[in-house]
N, C-alpha and C positions, 0 to 999 in steps of 0.2 A: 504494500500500500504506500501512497505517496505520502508525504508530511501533513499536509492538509488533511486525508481522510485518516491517518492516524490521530491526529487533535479531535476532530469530528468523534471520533471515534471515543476518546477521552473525557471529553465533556458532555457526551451524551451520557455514558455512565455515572457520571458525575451529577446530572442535571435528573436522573433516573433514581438515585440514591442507592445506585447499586442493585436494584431489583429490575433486572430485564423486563421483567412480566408487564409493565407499568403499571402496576398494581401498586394499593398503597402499604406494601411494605416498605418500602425503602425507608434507607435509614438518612437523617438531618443533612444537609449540604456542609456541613462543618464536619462533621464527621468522616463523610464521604471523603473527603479532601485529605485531612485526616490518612485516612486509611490508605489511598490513595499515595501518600510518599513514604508513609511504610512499608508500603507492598511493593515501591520501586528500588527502596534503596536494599529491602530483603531482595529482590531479583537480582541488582549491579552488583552490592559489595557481598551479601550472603553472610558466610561467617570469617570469612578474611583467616585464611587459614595459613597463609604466605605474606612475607615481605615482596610484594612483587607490584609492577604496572600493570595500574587497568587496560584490557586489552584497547584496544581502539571503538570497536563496537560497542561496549560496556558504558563507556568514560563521553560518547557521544549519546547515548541513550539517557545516560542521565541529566548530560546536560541539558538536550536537549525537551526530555520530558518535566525535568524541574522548571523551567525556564516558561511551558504549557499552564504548569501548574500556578506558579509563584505568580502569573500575569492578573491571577484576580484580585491579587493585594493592589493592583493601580487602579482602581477601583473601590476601594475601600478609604473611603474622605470621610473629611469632618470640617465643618462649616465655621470660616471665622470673620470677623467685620473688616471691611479695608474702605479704604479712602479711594473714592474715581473722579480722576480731573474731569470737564470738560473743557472747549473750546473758547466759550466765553467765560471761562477763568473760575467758573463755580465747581466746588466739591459735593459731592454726592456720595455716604454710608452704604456699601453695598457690601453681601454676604458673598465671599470668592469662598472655593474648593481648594484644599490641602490635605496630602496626606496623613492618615492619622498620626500623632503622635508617635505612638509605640512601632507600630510600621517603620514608618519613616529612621527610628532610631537604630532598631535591633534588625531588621532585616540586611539591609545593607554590611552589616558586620556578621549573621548568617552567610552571607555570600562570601565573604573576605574569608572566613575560617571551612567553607567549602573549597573554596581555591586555595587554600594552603596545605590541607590534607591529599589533596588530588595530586601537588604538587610532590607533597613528601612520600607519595608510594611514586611516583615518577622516578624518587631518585636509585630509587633500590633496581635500578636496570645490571649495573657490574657491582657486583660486593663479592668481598673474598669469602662470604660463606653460601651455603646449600642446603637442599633438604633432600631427605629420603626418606618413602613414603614406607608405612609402617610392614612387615611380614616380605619386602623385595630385596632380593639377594644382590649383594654387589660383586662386583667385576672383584676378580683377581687384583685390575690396580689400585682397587681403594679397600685393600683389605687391612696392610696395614693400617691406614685411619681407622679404619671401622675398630679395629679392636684399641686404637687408643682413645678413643672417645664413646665406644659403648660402654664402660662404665660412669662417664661423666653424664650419660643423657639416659643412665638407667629409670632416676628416681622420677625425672621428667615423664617418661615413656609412662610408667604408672599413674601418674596424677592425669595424663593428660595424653591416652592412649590412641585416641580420634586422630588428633593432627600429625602432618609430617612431621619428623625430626629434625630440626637444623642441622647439621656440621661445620666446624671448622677446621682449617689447616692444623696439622698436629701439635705446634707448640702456640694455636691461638691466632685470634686476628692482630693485624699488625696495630703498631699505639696512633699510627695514622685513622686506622678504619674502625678503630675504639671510639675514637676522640667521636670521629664523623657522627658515627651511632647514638653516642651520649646525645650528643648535641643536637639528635633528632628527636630522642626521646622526651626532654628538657621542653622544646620547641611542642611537640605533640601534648605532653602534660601542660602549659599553659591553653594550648587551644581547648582541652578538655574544660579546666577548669571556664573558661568561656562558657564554653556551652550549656556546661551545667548552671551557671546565674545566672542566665538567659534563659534556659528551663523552667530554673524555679522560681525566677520572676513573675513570670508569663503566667505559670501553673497557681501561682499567690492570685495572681487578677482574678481568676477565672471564680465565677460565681460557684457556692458550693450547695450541689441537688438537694431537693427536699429529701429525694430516698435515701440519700445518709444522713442526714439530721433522724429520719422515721428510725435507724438502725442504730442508733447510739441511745447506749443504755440515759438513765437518768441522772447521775452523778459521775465524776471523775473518779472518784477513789474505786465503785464495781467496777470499773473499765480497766485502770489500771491494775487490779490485784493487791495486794496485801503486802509482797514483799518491794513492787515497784514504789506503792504509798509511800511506804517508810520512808525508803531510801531520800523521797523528794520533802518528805515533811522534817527531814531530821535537821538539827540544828549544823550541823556540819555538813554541806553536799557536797559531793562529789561525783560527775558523772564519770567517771573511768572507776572510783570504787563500786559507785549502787551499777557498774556495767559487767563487773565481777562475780558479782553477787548472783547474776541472770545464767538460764540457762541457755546459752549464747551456742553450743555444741555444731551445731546446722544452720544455714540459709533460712530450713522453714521459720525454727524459732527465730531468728533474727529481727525477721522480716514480722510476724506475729508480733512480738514486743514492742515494734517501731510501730506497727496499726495501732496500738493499744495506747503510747505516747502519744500520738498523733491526733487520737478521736478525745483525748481527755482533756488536751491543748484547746481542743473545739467548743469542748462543752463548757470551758472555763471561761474562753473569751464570751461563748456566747449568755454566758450568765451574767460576766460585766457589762456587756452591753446592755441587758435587758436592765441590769441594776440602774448605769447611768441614766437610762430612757425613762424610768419610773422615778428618779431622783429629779427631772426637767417635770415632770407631768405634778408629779409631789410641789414643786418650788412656784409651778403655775397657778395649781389651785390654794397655797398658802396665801400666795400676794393678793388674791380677794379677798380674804377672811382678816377679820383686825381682831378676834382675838386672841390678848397672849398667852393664855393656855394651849391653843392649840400651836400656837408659834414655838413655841416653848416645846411641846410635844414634837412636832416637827423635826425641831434641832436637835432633839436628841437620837431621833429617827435619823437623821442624815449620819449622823456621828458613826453609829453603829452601822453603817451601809458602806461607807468608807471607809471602817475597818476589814469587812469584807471583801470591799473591791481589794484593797491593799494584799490582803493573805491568798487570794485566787491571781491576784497579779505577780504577783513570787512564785507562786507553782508553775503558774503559765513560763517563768522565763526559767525555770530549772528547768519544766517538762522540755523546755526548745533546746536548751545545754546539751541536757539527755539524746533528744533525738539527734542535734548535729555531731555529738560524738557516733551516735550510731551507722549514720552515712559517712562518717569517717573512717570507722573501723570498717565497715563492710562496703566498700566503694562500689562491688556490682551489684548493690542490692534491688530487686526487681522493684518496679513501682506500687507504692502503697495503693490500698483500698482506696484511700480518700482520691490522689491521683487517679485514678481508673475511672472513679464516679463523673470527676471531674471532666475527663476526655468522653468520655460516652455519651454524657447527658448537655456538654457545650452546645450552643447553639451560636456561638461568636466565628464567622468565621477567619475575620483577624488573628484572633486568637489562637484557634487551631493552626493554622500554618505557621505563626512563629512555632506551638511547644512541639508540632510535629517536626518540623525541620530541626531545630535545637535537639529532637534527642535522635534523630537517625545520627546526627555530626556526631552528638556524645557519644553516643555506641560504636562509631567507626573510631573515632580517636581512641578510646577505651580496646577495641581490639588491636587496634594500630601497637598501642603501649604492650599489650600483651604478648605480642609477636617480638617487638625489640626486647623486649624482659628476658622471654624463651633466650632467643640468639647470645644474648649476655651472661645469662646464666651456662650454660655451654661453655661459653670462651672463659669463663671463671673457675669451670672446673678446669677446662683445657692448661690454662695457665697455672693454675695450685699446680697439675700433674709435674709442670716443667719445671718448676721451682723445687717439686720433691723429688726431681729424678735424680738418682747419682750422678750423673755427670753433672748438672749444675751444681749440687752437694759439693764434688770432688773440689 
């Protein structure tokens, strides 16, 4: 198909909510869009199993389907007043079109940290290391290597049996193609952290559904459990000790303890809220009233609502302590509950396109690091070997 009825083709799916039938299944036009560049960027990058260049076909598909996709954010304004000359010298208030805000800010550097990831698997075209794919027998001339580096890529081999194995030259990559590597990793880790405050930017805006408010118990303390309570109400906290305390063993629980922070964060802020809202509705209907008893009554009411907000306002920024230690410690941790609710039930479609694009990047860059990590780990065993061999002993 030609470029045009490939688009045609895209936006009709799009415009359909993904339900061919044109029935009213389909799902939001936010959403769709949404799903839409995570479904391209699982087809381009997949799970990036190599330090290598996108092929040509690959690296053209995305741009050019990004490029499909990204065109409805020029379209996405927001209405501000400006000043119009005329001719005979008078000024006229009229309402012009500008890109929204958020748009206009974060997409542009969306793009700048795609073309710098595209760039950085560009460069991995000549490196002095290899891979070899798992159970394939090597030639007689790479035997030698093989048996000095199958002990250094044993423990790897177990942790992480799916992907090829790297190799390097017997006594390691050179400090030339060390250096080069760091220096891409360093580079890759700040594009990461990009994308992720750009994420959770984005993800903070977004309105949060009535079906998770329906699914969160009544209080912060059922939500959190008994051993998490403590650890936040104690006169001492500490999120790396009450993160000890946890049974932390797996991903599943990880990620459990982090919904369970996360939903009690909610219910706290949304209790100060309601506090402060009934402390303005309280202070409205006092100021028609002149007597001072009930004045008097009032102020003691607000006192004790204050102390309140004050004790739920302390939980709320330990609970957040807590949780950004949690994303610290477990850097791939899958998307919370509340983030899921968040993406599903959006209806912004600005919105969607920043947090979809920000996390396909974060998930490339995050694999990007994982694959330089493997190759390093490798040349670090390779080099211990050559530091412990006897001849450099001798």
């Amino acid at each position: 198909l030609s470029e045009v009825e490939m688009m045609k083709e895209k936006f009709a799916k799009l415009l359909l909510g993904e339900d061919m039938s044109g029935g009213a299944k389909g799902v939001c036009t936010a959403l769709a869009i949404s799903n839409a560049i995570t479904n391209l960027a699982a087809s381009v990058f997949g799970e990036l199993w190599r330090l290598e260049p996108l092929s040509h076909e690959r690296k053209t598909m995305w741009r050019r389907e990004m490029e499909w996709l990204l065109s409805v954010s020029d379209y996405i304004v927001e209405l501000v007043p400006s000043w119009q000359s005329f001719r005979d010298g008078s000024n006229l208030e009229v309402m012009v079109t500008r890109p929204r805000s958020d748009i206009h800010i974060n997409l542009p550097a969306l793009r700048k940290l795609d073309t710098m990831l595209l760039e950085s698997l560009d460069s991995y075209k000549e490196t002095d290391f290899w891979y070899v794919e798992q159970g394939i027998i090597l030639s007689e001339k790479d035997d030698t290597n093989k048996n000095n580096n199958k002990q250094h890529s044993l423990q790897r081999q177990e942790e992480k049996w799916w992907l090829p194995t790297p190799r390097v030259p017997p006594n390691g990559l050179s400090d030339e193609a060390r250096k080069s590597l760091q220096n891409q990793r360093d580079c890759t880790s700040q594009i990461l952290k990009a994308a992720v405050a750009i994420n959770g930017q984005v993800l903070s805006e977004m309105e949060v559904p009535d079906l998770f408010w329906e699914s969160l118990p009544k209080n912060g303390k059922s939500c959190l459990g008994e051993v998490m309570y403590r650890g936040l109400t104690a006169e001492k906290f500490s999120p790396d000790a009450l993160l000890q305390h946890l049974n932390l063993s797996t991903e599943h629980n990880a990620l459990e303890a982090a919904n369970r922070v996360e939903a009690a964060i909610h219910i706290w802020q949304r209790k100060i809220h309601q506090q402060k809202h009934q402390q303005i509705q309280q202070q409205q209907q006092h100021q028609q009233k002149d007597m001072i008893k009930q004045n008097a009554k009032s102020s003691w009411g607000k006192v004790k609502d204050f102390v309140a907000e004050i004790d739920r306002q302390t939980l709320v920024e330990r609970a957040e302590s807590l949780l950004l230690s949690f994303k610290q410690r477990f850097p791939g941790l899958p998307q919370s509950v509340l983030d899921v609710n968040k993406i599903q039930y959006n209806r912004d479609v600005g919105h969607s396109i920043l947090e979809s694009y920000s996390r396909v990047l974060e998930s490339l860059a995050f694999n990007i690091l994982a694959r330089i990590d493997d190759v390093l780990f490798i040349d670090d065993a390779a080099r211990q070997g050559r530091i412990n061999s006897p001849a450099v002993t001798a």
